[in-house]
N, C-alpha and C positions, 0 to 999 in steps of 0.2 A: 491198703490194709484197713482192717476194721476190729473194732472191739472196744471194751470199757473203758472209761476214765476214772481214775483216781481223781474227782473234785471236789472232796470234803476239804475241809478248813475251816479254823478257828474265826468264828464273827463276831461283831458287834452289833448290839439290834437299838433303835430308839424312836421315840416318838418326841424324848424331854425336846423344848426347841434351843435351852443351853447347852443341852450336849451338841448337838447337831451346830451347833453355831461356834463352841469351841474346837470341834473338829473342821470346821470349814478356816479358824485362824490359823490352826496347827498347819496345816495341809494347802492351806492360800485357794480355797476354794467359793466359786461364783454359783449360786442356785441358776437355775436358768430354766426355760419352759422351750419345748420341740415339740415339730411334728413328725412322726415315722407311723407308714406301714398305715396312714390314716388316722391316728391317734396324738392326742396332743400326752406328752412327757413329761417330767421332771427329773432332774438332773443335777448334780455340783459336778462343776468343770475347774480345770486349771486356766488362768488367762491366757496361756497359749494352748491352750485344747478349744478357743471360745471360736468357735465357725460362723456364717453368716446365716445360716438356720436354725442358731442359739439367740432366743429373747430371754436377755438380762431380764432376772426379780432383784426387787430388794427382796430382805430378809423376811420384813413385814407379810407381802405377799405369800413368799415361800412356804410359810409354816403354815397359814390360813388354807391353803389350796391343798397343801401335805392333809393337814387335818380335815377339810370336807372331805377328801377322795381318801380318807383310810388310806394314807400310804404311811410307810414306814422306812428308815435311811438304815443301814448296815455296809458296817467295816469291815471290809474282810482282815487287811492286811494295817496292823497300826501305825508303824512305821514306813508304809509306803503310801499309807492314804489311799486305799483302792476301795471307794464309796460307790453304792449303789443307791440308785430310790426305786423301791420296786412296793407292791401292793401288800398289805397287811396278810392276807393270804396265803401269799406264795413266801412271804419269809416264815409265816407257822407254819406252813406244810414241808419246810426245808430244815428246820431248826432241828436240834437233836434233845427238845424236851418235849412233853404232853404239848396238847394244843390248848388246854384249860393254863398250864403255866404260863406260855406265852404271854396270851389273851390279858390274862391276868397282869404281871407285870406293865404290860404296855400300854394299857388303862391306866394303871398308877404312875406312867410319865418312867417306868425304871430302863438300865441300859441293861439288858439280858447279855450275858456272856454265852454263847454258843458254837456248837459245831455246823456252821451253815451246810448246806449240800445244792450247789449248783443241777438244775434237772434240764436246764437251755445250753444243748450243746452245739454250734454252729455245724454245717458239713464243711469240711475244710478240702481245697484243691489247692496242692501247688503248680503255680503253671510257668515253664518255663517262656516262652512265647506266644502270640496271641496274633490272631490278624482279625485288623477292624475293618470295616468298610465305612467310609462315612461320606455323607454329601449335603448339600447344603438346599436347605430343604423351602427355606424363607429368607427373604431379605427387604428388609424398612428403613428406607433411608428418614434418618431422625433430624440430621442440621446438613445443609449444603452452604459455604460460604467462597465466592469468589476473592480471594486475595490479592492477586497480582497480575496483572496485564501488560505484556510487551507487545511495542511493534516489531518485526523481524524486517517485514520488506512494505512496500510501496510501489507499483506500477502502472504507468499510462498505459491500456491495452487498447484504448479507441479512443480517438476525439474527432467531431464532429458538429461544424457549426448547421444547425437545424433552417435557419433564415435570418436574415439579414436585414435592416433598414434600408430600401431603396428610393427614398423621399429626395426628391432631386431640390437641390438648398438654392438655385441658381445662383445668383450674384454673392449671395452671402458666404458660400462656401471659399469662394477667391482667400477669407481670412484663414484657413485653413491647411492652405497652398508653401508656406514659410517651414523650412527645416526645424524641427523641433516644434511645430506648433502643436496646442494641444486641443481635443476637438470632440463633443459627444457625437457615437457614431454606434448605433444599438445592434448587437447581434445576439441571439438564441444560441447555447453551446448544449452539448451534451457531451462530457466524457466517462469512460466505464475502467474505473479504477480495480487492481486485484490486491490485494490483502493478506499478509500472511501474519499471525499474530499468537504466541505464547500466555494460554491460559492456564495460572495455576488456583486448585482448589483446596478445599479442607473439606472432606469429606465424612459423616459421621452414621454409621450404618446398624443397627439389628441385627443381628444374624442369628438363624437357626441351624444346626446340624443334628443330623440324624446319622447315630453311627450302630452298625450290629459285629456281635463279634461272629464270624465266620469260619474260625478256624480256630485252635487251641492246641498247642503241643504240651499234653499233662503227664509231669513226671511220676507224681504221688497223689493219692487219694484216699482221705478218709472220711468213711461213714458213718455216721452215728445220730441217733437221734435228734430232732431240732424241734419245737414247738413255736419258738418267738421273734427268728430272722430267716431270712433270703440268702441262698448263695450269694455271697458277694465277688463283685471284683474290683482293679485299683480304677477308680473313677479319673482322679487325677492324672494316671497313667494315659488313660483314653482319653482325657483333655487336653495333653501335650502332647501326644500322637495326632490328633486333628488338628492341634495349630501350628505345629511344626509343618503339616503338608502346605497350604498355600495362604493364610491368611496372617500369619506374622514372618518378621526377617533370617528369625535363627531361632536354635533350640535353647538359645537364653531366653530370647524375648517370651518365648510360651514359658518357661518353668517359672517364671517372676509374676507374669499375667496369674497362672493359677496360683499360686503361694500367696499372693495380695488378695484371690479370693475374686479377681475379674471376669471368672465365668462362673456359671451355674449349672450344673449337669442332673439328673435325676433321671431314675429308670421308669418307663412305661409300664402298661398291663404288661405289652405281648414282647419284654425283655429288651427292646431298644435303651438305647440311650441316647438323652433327648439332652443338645448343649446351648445353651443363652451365652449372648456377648455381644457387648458393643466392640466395634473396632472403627477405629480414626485412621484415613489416610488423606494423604497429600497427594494431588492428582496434579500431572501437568500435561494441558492437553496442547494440542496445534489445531490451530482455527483459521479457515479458507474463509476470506470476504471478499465478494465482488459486489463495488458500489457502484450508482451512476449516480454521477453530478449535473446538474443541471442548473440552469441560470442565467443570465444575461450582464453582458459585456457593451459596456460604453464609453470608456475613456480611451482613446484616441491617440496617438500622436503621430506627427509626420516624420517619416525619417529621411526622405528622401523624394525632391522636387525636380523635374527634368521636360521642358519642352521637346517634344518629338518632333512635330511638325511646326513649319509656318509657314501660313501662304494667306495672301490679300483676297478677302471675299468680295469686297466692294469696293472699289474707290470713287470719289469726288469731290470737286473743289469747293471751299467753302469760306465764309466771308469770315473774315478775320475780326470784328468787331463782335462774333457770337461766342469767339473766344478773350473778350479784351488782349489781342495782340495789335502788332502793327507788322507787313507786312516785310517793313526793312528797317533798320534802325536809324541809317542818315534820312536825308529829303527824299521823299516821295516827289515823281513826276506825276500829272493827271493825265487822261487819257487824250487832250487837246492838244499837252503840251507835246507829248509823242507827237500827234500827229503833225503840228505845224513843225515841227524842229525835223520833218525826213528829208526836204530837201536841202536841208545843210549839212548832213551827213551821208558818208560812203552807205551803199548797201552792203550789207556784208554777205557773201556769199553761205551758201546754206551748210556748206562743208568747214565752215571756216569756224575755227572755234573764237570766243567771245575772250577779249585782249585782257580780262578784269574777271575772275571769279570772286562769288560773293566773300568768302572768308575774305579775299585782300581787300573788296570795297568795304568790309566791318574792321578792317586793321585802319585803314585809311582812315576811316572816321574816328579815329585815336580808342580804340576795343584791341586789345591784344588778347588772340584766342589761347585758352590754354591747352597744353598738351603735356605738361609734367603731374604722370599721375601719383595721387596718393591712398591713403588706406580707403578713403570716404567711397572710393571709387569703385572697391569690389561688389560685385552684384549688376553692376550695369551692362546694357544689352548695348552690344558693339555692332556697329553697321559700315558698310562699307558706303565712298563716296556717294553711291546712287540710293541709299538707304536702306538695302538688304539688311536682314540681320547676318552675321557671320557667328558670330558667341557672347560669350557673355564675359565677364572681368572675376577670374575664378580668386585672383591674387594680386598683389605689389608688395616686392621684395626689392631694395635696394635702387629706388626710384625707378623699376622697370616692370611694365604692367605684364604679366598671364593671362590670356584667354584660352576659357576651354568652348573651342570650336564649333559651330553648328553644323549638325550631320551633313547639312544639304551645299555646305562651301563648296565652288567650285575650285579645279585645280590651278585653274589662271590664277585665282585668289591668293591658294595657298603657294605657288610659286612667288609673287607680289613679293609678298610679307614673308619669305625664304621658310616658310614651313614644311615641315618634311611628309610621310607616309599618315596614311589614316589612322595608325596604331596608336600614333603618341597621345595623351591627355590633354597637355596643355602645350600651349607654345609663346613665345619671349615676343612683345609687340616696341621695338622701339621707337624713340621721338619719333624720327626721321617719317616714319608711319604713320604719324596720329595728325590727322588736319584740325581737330579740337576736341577738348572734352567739358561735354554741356550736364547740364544739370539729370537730366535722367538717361544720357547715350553718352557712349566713344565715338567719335566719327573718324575712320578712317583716311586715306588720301589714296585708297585703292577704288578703281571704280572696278563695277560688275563684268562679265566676261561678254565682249562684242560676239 
């Protein structure tokens, strides 16, 4: 519908700057300067009417800007406080006296008492619903800050020794041969590690939107004159219809955001509506790392020493004086004395075994060989009568020695010494077995297999 308005009403007109200053105490009212429509404004607002497009004056300012730009303040309503600042002008061409009385009066600082007449009438639409389109037109990330860092996982996916030290240590190496020794011994590694790791962020972003209204369901419509504004519509409304779609949690979090005033909206030439906003979120991302390590390895230890084989690469006889020994421990014969002492003695036949073996010619000379072993004794290399090796002295528990066997014993041997199948580890060596035990060997009383 359309037609006239009844907007006459009883005013108050002033230029005094005490009147104007005691209606701002009456009414709790803040002078303030704006921009609309391109034009900077003047204004008394209520503290909560004050928006973030209102620059607070003092009083001082107010009256001096009032006065260079000929404007003038009018009351409509006394008791409601409904203040205007509009152009000298437009409140004499409104007022309901001559234009010389005005003029007049308001030169001389007086408060004209008049019938004002409103000539700025808005078009007004009521709309019952509205559809926006909006999309997000810009985005500047302003702060990024990483906060928190977890590991999740850790994985060996390759390793790979690259090269090796092959420097042959010869003799030296021997100190290295001892269970538990420890030993520099250089290798090149590469391994390729995977990674899985929780990054969370603070993120602080810009945002543009660009929203148009697109559809409108309009119940009522009135038309009427307008010189001074724009159709309007609820800005705010379309500020929480955009951030209730995807940039806040709920339709609290938008109505609080626009009420505090943490966005800014303004309309375009070509009717868009154009919306400013910081937003902060918390990012938590999942981050794939594949490293390789690389590096070199030198510490060494031995865990485990084992003769495989033994066999005589050389043998020959050698003078006993190269090693400060002696040859037997009682009197030595010379090779004269042999010879002249054969005719007083039997020949012995070549099959005949010799009536005296040396352990009894070393007992005889008052040496009693020992054969009860004890702890000193593990490690030593056990041979049989003929001086094979057979094992070594793995143990002594309960004055009874352990040998763990050499691969290559035969089974005469191990029949001898009542040892069983090849399976077993160690085996029980008693006295009755042992023809001595010397300083670096066991000597058995088993000879080799005929």
């Amino acid at each position: 519908m359309s037609g006239n308005r009844d907007t006459s009403r009883e005013s108050q007109i002033t230029t005094d700057t005490d009147t104007i200053r005691g209606w701002g105490d009456t009414h709790e009212l803040t002078p303030v300067r704006y921009e609309e429509d391109g034009e900077t404004r003047l204004a008394l607002v209520r503290e909560s009417e004050m928006g973030e497009h209102h620059d607070r004056m003092d009083w001082g300012d107010f009256e001096g800007e009032l006065r260079d730009r000929e404007m003038v303040v009018v009351r409509h309503d006394e008791s409601a406080g409904d203040v205007d600042v509009v152009e000298r002008t437009e409140a004499v061409g409104t007022a309901a006296l001559t234009t010389e009385e005005v003029e007049e009066e308001l030169i001389e600082g007086e408060t004209i008492e008049s019938e004002f007449t409103e000539r700025a009438v808005v078009e007004h639409t009521v709309v019952e619903e509205v559809t926006v389109e909006s999309e997000v037109t810009d985005r500047e990330m302003v702060e990024s800050d990483t906060v928190d860092a977890e590991l999740i996982t850790r994985d060996v996916e390759h390793c790979e020794v690259t090269s090796v030290d092959t420097t042959d240590a010869g003799i030296e190496a021997l100190g290295t041969f001892g269970t538990g020794t420890r030993s520099d011994l250089a290798c090149d590694v590469a391994v390729t590690i995977d990674e899985a790791w929780t990054v969370t962020k603070e993120n602080v972003e810009r945002i543009t939107i660009e929203s148009r209204i697109v559809e409108a369901d309009v119940e009522e419509t009135e038309t009427v004159e307008s010189d001074t504004v724009r159709e309007t519509v609820d800005i705010e409304g379309v500020e929480r219809t955009v951030l209730e779609g995807e940039l806040v949690d709920s339709p609290e979090t938008a109505r609080v955001a626009v009420e505090e005033g943490n966005v800014e909206s303004r309309f375009r030439e070509d009717d868009a509506i154009e919306t400013h906003l910081l937003r902060s979120q918390t990012i938590e991302e999942e981050v794939s790392i594949r490293r390789e390590v690389t590096g070199e390895i030198a510490d060494a230890e031995t865990l485990a020493s084992e003769t495989i084989s033994h066999a005589a690469v050389e043998s020959e006889i050698v003078d006993a004086a190269d090693y400060d020994r002696e040859l037997a421990v009682g009197p030595s014969t010379t090779a004269d004395e042999r010879t002249a002492g054969v005719d007083d003695t039997e020949t012995l036949e070549a099959d005949e075994p010799a009536t005296e073996e040396p352990a009894t010619a070393e007992r005889s000379a008052g040496e009693t060989a020992r054969i009860e072993p004890t702890d000193d004794d593990v490690g030593k290399t056990v041979v049989n009568a003929s001086g094979d090796e057979v094992g070594m002295v793995s143990a002594v528990e309960n004055d009874r020695m352990y040998v763990d066997p050499h691969p290559s014993i035969t089974d005469r041997i191990r029949t001898a010494l009542g040892w069983g199948s090849d399976d077993d580890d160690t085996y029980p060596v008693d006295e009755e077995h042992v023809s001595r035990i010397e300083d670096d060997e066991v000597v058995l009383g088993v000879d080799r297999q005929g």
